[in-house]
C-alpha positions in Angstrom: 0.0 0.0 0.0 1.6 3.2 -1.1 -0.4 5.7 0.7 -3.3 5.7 3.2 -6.8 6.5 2.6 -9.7 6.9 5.5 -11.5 3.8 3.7 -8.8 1.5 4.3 -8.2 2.5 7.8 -12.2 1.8 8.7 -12.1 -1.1 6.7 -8.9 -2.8 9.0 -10.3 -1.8 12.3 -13.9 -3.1 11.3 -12.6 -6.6 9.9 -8.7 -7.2 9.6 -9.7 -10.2 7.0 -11.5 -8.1 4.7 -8.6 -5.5 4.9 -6.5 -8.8 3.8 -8.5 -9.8 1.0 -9.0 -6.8 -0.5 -5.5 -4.5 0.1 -3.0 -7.0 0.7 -4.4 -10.0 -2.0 -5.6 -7.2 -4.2 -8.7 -10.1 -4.3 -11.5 -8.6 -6.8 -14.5 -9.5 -6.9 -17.3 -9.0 -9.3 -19.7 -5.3 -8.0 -23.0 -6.6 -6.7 -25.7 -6.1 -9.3 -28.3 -4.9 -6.7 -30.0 -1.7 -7.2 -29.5 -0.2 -3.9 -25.9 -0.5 -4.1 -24.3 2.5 -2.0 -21.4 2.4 -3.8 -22.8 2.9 -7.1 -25.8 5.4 -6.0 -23.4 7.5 -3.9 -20.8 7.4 -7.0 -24.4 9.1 -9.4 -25.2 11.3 -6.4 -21.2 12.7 -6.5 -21.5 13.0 -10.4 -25.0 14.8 -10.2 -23.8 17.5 -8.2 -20.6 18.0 -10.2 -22.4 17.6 -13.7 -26.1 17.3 -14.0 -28.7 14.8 -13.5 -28.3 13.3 -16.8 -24.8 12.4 -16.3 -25.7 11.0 -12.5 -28.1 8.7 -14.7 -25.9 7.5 -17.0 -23.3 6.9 -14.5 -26.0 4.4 -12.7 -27.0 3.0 -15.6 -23.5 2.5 -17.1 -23.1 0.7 -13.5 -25.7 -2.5 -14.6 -25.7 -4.6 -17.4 -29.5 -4.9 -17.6 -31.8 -2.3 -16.3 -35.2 -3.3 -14.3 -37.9 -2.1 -12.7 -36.1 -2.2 -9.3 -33.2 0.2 -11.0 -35.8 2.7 -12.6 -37.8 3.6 -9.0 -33.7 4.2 -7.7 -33.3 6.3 -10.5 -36.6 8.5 -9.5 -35.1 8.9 -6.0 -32.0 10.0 -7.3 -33.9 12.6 -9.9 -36.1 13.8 -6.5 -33.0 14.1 -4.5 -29.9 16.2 -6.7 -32.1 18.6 -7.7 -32.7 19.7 -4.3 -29.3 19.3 -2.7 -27.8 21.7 -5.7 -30.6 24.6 -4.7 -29.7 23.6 -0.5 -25.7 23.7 -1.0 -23.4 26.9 -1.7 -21.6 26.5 -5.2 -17.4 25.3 -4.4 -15.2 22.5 -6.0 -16.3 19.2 -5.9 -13.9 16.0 -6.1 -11.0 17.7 -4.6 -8.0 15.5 -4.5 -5.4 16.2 -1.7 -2.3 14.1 -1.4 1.4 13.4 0.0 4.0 10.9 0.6 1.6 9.5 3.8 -2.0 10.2 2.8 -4.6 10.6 0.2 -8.3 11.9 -0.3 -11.3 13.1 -1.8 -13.3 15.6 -0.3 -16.9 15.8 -1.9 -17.1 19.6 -1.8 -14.8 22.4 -0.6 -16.8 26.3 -0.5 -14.6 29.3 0.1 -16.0 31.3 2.5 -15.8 34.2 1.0 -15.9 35.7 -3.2 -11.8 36.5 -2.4 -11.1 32.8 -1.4 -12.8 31.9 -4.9 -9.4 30.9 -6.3 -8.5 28.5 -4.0 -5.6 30.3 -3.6 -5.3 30.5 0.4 -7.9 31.4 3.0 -10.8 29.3 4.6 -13.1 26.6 3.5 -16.1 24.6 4.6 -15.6 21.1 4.0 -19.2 19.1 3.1 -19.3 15.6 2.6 -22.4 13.3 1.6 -23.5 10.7 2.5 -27.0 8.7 1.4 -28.0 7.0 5.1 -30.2 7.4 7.5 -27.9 6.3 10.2 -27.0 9.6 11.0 -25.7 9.2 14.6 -23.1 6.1 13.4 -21.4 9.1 10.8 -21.3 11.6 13.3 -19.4 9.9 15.4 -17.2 8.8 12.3 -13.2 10.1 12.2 -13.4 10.4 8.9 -13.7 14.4 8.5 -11.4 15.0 11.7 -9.2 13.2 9.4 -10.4 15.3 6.2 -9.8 18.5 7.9 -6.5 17.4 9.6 -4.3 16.1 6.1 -5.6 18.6 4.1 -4.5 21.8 6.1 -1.0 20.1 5.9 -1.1 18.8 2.5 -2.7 22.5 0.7 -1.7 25.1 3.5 -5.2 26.3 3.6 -7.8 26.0 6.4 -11.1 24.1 6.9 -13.2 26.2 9.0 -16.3 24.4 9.6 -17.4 20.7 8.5 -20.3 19.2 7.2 -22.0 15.9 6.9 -24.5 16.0 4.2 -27.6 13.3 5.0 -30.0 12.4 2.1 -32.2 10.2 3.4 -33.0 6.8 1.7 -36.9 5.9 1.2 -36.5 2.2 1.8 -40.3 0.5 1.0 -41.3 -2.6 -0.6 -44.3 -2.7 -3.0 -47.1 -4.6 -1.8 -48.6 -7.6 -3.6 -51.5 -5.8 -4.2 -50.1 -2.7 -5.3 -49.4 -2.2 -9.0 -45.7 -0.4 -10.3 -47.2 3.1 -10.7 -49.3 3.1 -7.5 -46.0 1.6 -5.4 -44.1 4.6 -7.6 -46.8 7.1 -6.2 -46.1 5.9 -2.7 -42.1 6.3 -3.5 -43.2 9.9 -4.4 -45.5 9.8 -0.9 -41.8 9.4 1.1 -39.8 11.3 -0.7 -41.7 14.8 0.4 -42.2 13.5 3.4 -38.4 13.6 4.2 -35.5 15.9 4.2 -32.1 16.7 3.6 -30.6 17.0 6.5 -26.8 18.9 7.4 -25.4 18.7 10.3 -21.6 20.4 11.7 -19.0 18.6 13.1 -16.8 20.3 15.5 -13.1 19.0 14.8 -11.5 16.9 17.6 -8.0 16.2 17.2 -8.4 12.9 19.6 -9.9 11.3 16.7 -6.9 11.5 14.2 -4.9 10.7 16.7 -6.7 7.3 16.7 -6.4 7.1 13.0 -2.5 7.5 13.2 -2.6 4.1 15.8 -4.8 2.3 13.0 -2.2 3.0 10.8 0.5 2.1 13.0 -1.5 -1.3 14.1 -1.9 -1.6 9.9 2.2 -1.4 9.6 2.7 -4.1 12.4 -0.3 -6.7 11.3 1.4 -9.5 9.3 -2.1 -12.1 9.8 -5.1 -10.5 9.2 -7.8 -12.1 11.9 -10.8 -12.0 11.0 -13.5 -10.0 13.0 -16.7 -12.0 12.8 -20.0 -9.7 12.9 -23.9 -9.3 11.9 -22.0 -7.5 8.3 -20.3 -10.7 7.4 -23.8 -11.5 5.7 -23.3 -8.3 3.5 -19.2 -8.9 3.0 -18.2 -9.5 -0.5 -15.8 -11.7 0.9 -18.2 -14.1 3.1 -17.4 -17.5 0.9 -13.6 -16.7 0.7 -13.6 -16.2 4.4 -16.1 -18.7 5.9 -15.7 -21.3 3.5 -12.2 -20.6 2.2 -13.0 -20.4 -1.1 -10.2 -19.3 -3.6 -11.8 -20.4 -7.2 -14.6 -19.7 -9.5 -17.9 -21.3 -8.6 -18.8 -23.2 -12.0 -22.5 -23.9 -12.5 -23.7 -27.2 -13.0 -22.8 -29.6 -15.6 -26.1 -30.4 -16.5 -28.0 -28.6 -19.0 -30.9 -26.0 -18.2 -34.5 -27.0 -19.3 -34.8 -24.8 -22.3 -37.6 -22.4 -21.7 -40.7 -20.9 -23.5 -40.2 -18.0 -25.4 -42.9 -15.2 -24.3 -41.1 -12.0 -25.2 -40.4 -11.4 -29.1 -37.5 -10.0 -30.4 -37.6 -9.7 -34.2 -35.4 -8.2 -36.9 -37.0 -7.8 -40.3 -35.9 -6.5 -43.1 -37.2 -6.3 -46.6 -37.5 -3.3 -50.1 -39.2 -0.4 -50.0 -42.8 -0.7 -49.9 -42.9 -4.4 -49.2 -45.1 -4.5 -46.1 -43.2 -4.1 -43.0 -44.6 -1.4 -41.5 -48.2 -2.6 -42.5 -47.3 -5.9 -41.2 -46.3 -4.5 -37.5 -49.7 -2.7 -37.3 -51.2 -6.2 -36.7 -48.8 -6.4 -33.5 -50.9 -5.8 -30.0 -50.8 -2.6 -28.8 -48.3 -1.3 -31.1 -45.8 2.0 -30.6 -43.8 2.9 -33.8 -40.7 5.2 -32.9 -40.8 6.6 -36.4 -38.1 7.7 -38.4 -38.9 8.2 -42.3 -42.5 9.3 -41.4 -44.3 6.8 -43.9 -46.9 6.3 -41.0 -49.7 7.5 -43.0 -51.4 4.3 -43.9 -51.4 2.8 -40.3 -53.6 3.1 -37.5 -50.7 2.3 -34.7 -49.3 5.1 -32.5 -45.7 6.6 -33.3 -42.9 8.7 -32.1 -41.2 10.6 -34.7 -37.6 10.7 -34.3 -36.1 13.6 -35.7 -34.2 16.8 -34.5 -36.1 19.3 -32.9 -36.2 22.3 -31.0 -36.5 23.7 -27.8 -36.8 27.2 -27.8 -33.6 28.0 -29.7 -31.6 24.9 -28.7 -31.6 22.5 -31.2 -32.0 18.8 -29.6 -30.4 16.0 -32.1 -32.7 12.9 -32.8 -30.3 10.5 -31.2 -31.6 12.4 -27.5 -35.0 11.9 -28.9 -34.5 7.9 -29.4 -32.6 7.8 -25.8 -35.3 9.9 -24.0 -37.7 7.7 -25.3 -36.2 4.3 -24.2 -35.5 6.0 -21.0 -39.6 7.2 -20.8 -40.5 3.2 -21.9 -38.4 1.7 -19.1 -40.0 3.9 -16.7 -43.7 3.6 -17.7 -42.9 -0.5 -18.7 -46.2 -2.2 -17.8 -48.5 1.4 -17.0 -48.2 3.0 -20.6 -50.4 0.4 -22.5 -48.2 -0.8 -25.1 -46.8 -4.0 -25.8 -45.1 -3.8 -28.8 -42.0 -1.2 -29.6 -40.9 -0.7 -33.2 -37.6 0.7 -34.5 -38.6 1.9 -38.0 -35.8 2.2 -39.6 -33.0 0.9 -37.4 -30.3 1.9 -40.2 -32.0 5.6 -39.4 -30.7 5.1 -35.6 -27.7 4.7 -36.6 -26.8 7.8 -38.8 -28.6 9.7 -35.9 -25.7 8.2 -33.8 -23.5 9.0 -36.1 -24.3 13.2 -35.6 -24.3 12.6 -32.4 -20.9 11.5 -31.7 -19.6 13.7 -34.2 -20.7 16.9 -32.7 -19.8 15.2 -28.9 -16.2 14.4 -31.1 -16.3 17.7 -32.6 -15.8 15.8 -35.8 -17.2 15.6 -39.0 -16.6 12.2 -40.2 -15.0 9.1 -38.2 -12.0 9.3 -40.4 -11.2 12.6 -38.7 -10.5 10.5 -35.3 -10.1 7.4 -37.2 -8.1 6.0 -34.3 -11.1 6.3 -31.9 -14.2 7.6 -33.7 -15.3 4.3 -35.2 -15.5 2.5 -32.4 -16.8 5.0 -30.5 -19.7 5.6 -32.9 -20.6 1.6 -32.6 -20.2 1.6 -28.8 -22.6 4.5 -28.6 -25.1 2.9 -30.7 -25.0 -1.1 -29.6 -25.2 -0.2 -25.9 -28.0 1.6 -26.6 -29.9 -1.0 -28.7 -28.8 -3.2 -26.2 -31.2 -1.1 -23.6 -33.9 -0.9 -26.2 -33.9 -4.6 -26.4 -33.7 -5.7 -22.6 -37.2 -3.1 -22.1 -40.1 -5.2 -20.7 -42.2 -5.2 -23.6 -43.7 -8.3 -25.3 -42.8 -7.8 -28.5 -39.6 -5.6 -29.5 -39.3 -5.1 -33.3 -36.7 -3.7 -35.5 -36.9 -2.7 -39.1 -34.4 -2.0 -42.0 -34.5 -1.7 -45.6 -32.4 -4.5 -47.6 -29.7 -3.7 -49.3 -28.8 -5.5 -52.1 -25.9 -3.2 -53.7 -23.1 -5.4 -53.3 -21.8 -8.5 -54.4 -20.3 -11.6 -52.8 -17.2 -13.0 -54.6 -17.5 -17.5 -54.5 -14.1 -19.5 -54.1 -15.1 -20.6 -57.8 -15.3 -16.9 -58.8 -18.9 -16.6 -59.6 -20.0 -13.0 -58.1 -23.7 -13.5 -56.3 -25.6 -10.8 -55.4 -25.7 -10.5 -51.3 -29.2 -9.6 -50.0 -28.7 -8.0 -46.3 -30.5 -5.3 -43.9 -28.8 -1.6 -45.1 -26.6 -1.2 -42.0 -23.1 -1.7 -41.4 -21.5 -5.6 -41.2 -20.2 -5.6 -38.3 -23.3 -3.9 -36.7 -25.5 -6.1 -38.1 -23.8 -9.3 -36.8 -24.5 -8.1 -33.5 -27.4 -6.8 -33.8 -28.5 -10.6 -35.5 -27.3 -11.9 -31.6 -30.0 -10.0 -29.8 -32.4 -11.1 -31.7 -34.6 -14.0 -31.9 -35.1 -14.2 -35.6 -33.7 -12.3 -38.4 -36.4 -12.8 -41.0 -36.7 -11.1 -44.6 -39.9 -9.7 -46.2 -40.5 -11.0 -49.8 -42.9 -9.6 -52.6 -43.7 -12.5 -54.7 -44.5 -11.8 -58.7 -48.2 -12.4 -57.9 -47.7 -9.7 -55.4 -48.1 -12.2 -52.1 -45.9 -11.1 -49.6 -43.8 -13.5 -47.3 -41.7 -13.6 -44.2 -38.3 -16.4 -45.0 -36.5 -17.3 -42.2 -34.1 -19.1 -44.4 -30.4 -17.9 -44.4 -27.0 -18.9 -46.9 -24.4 -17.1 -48.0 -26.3 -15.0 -50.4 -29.5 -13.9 -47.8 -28.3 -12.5 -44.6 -30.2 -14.0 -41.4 -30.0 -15.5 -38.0 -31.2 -15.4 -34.6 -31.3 -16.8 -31.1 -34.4 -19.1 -31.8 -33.8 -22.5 -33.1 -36.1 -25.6 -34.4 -37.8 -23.6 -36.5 -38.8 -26.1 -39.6 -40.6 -23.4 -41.4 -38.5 -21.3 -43.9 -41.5 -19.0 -45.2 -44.9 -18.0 -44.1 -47.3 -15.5 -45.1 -47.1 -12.0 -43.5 -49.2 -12.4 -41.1 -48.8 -11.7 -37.5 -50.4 -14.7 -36.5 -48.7 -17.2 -38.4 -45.2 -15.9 -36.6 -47.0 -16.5 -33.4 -47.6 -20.4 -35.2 -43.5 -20.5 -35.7 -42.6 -19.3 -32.3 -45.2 -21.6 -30.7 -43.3 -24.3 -33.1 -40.3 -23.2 -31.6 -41.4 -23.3 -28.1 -43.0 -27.0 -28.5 -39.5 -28.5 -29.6 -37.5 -26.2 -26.4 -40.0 -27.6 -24.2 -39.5 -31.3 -25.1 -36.0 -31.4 -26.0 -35.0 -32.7 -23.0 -37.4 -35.5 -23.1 -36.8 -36.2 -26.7 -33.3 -36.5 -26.0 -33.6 -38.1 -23.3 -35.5 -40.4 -25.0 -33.1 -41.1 -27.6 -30.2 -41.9 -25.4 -31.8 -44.5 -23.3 -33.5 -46.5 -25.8 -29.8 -45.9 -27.6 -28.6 -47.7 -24.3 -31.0 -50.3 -23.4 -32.0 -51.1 -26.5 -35.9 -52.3 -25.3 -37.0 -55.2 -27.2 -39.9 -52.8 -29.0 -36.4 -51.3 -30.8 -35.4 -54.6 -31.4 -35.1 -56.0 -35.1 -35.0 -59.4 -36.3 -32.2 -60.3 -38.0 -33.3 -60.9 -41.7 -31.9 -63.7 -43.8 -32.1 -63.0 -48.0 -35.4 -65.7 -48.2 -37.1 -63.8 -45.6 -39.6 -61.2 -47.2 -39.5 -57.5 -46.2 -42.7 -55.9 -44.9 -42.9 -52.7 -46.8 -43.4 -49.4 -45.0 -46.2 -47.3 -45.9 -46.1 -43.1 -46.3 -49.9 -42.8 -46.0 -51.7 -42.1 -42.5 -52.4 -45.7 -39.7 -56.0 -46.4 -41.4 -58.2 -47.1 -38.4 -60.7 -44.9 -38.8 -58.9 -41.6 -38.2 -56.8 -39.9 -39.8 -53.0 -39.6 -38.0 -51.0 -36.6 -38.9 -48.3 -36.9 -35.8 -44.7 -36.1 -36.6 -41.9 -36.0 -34.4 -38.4 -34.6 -35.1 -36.0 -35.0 -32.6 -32.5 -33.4 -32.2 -29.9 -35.7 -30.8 -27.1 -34.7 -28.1 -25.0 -38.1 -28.8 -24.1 -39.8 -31.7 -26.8 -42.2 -32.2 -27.1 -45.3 -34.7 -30.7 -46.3 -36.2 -32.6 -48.3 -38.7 -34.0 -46.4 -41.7 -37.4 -48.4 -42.0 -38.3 -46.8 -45.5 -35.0 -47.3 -47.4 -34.2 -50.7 -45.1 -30.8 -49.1 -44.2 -28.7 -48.7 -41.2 -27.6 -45.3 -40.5 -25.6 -43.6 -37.8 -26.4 -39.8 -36.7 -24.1 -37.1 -35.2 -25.0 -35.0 -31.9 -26.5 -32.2 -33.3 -28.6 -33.4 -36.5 -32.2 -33.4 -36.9 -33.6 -36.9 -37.0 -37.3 -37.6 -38.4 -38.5 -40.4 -36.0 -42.1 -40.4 -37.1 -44.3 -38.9 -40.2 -47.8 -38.4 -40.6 -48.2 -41.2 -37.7 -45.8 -43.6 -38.9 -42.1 -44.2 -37.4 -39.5 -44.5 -40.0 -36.4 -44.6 -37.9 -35.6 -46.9 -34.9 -32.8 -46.4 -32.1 -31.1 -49.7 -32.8 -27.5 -50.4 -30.8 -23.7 -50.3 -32.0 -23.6 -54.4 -32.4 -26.8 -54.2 -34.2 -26.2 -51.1 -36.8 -22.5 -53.6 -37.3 -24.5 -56.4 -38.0 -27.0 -55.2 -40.5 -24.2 -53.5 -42.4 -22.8 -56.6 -42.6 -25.6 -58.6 -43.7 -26.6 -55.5 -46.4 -23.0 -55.7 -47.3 -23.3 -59.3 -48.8 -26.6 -59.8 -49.3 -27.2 -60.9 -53.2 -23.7 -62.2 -53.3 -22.3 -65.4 -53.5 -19.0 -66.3 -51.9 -16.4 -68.0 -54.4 -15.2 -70.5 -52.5 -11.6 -70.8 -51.3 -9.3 -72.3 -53.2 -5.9 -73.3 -51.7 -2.6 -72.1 -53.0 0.1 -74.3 -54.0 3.7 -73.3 -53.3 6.4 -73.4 -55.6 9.5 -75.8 -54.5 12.9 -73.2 -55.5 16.0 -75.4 -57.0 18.7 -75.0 -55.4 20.2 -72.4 -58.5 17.5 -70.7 -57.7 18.3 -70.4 -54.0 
């Protein structure tokens, strides 16, 4: 440890092992993605009243990978609370750094006391610190601004007149069972105004860094690290590395999840101009079109155009339009009525990003910064797709023209035309990722349109959603509901299909069994039409296997062995055309196809020829 800091100090008199683990092993572990973290709301309060609000939001949101309801009613407290500590608090530097050979800290906000100390450059200050608790009597009796006061009159030469702890209070309430998200939001409102901000002085005792200079000391002469067992080992990020002396990753189990149902959409489609795709979505439930090219005319659904506008004389770019929006779905998620979102035209969201970065870059084209501005650009936009697809919607849908202006070069030569969405490559492959499907609208020459699902080298698609036997349906919004419920059946029973397939792979029940068939014996021939016993049996199964697997093709009378991974038809239109057979058994029929037909010639025996003794 090169220098001090208060944090360290507190955290070696409170629990010597946690000191250990985290200063002396440098042991890090992975931030705790709870919403109330203090570490993280403390860190948006801090930029809030250096910035502005929007920054302390996206500094809390940055801190999550996913964003939920939970983080959204953290996020109102936080727009409640910033607000009104920037009209309570004098204006001062925030974030100042003071430092030497023996200490170093951060003081939330310094104020001069008066317009000539503005400059910092001697005088007095007031020294404010913040601090989101209610425990206010645990922080008052805290070292930690005696401390403050005390390192940075030596470090700066200037002098802390008064101190000041800083208590936003934390509205802690649960929603009720019976309460829905905008009526538990009210009651979040309810508490707020009912509470204050509270500031209360602390009058400097020099006793108390006198105890900090023995923690210090006692720090210097601890080679073992005890530990200090307490009601906060339950909230220690270092509880299993302690208590159960864990120093490795905990791996999940080797067994595979049960594949769940797929009740929230996420599409991508793509087609020409004028094919449908925006008439198609209006089908959706409750549909909410965030609008870009403003062909809306024809549909009935709500929108949101997206496009720069103006406020007063400051002109807001349509990249803050798309954001604001996402940010006003996440809140409203659930109260607002909709159920389906619509990004018509992504490629639109994109170029919006584009002016967006390049007047935050101060740029005019990402070759100006080509060493940063690219990536930059993408960053921007993918993080906030990413948001726009983790919203608690039912259906989330994005839209893009195709593009169908360049051409693929073959190993043979031959130049194919490449039909994709009209956004970048490398965008679209990860856009394709957080997607279910990536389907493609088709006008046929009769003028029927058509959603494909089907993907090569030529048509761009993809998507998270697999089993999916159909390759084209009409544009219909209910026959996609009929392919994700196809998808969902197959998730659902893959487990027991495979399951299925691997035991009778292993045991080999008698049912599976086959005869062994001599050349005389007659083969029963298989029939393609429906069982005929008075009803008609249309039952298919497809499994897909997760072991190589051998069967019996009962059509073609062949044996045939399967790799993990294929798709196997086990039965059509009621009747089974492939059995699970065993290893021995798939050897032995290929042996018996092998020679079946042929005669053996029979053996005859080779004379040797006697050498002469010249020849020898």
């Amino acid at each position: 440890m090169d220098n001090f800091h208060f944090s360290t100090a507190e955290c070696f008199e409170n629990c010597p092992a946690r000191f250990g683990f985290r200063y002396r092993q440098n042991i890090e572990v992975l931030p705790t993605d709870d919403p109330t973290n203090p570490l993280i709301l403390g860190t948006a309060i801090h930029r809030g009243m250096e910035k502005d609000m929007e920054t302390a939001i996206q500094e809390y949101k940055d801190s999550y990978p996913i964003i939920t309801d939970a983080h959204i009613n953290e996020i109102i407290k936080l727009e409640y609370w910033i607000p009104k500590m920037k009209e309570l608090l004098p204006e001062g530097f925030h974030e100042v750094n003071f430092k030497n050979d023996v200490y170093e800290g951060a003081a939330d906000l310094i104020v001069p006391c008066t317009k000539h100390d503005a400059g910092l450059p001697h005088g007095q200050f007031d020294l404010y610190d913040f601090k989101y608790s209610n425990n206010i009597d645990h922080y008052m009796e805290s070292r930690q601004l005696h401390v403050y006061k005390y390192f940075f009159q030596r470090i700066t030469g200037k002098h802390i007149r008064k101190m000041y702890f800083v208590f936003v209070p934390k509205v802690q309430i649960r929603q009720k069972k019976t309460e829905t998200l905008q009526d538990f939001r009210n009651r979040i409102y309810e508490e707020l105004e009912a509470k204050e901000i509270q500031i209360k002085e602390v009058v400097y005792d020099p006793s108390k860094v006198a105890d900090f200079y023995e923690t210090c000391m006692n720090i210097g002469l601890t080679d073992k690290c005890e530990k200090n067992e307490s009601y906060l080992c339950d909230w220690c990020e270092y509880k299993d590395y302690c208590q159960k002396g864990l120093d490795y990753m905990i791996l999940p189990s080797a067994e595979r999840r049960q594949v769940g149902k797929t009740t929230k959409r996420k599409l991508w489609i793509y087609g020409g101009a004028f094919s449908g795709k925006t008439t198609f979505m209006d089908s959706a439930p409750s549909p909410l079109n965030l609008n870009t090219d403003g062909n809306i005319q024809f549909v009935t659904m709500q929108y949101l155009p997206i496009k720069d506008t103006m406020e007063g004389r400051q002109k807001i770019l349509a990249w803050d339009v798309f954001k604001k929006a996402i940010d006003e779905l996440e809140k409203t998620a659930g109260q607002n009525g909709f159920k389906t979102i619509i990004v018509d035209l992504l490629e639109d969201t994109y170029e919006s990003c584009r002016l967006f970065m390049y007047d935050r870059l101060g740029i005019t084209h990402e070759s100006d910064d080509s060493f940063r501005a690219w990536d930059k650009v993408r960053t921007e936009f993918l993080s906030t797709i990413r948001r726009l697809m983790n919203l608690d919607y039912e259906n989330i849908v994005l839209i893009s023209h195709e593009d169908t202006s360049k051409d693929i070069t073959k190993k043979s030569g031959d130049k194919i035309t490449a039909i994709k969405p009209n956004i970048a490559d490398k965008v679209a492959n990860k856009i394709a990722g957080m997607v279910d499907i990536v389907a493609r609208v088709v006008v046929e020459d009769d003028e029927t349109r058509t959603l494909n699902f089907k993907s090569n080298e030529v048509i761009f698609g993809g998507g998270r959603l697999k089993n999916i036997k159909t390759t084209s349906i009409p544009l219909d919004w209910n026959e996609l509901l009929k392919v994700y419920d196809e998808a969902n059946f197959f998730a659902k029973h893959a487990e027991e299909i495979q399951g299925y397939t691997k035991e009778t792979a292993e045991e080999t029940p008698s049912r599976r069994g086959r005869k062994s068939r001599t050349q005389s014996e007659p083969v029963e021939e298989s029939s393609d039409e429906p069982v005929q016993d008075g009803t008609t049996n249309t039952d298919s199964e497809t499994v897909v296997l997760d072991a190589d697997t051998y069967f019996y093709d009962v059509k073609n009378d062949n044996y045939v062995m399967k790799h993990a991974g294929d798709s196997v038809d086990m039965i059509v239109d009621g009747v089974e055309v492939m059995k699970v057979i065993t290893k021995e058994e798939f050897g032995e029929g290929i042996k018996k196809l092998s020679g079946a037909g042929e005669e053996k010639p029979a053996r005859k025996r080779r004379t040797r020829k006697r050498r002469t003794r010249k020849e020898r």
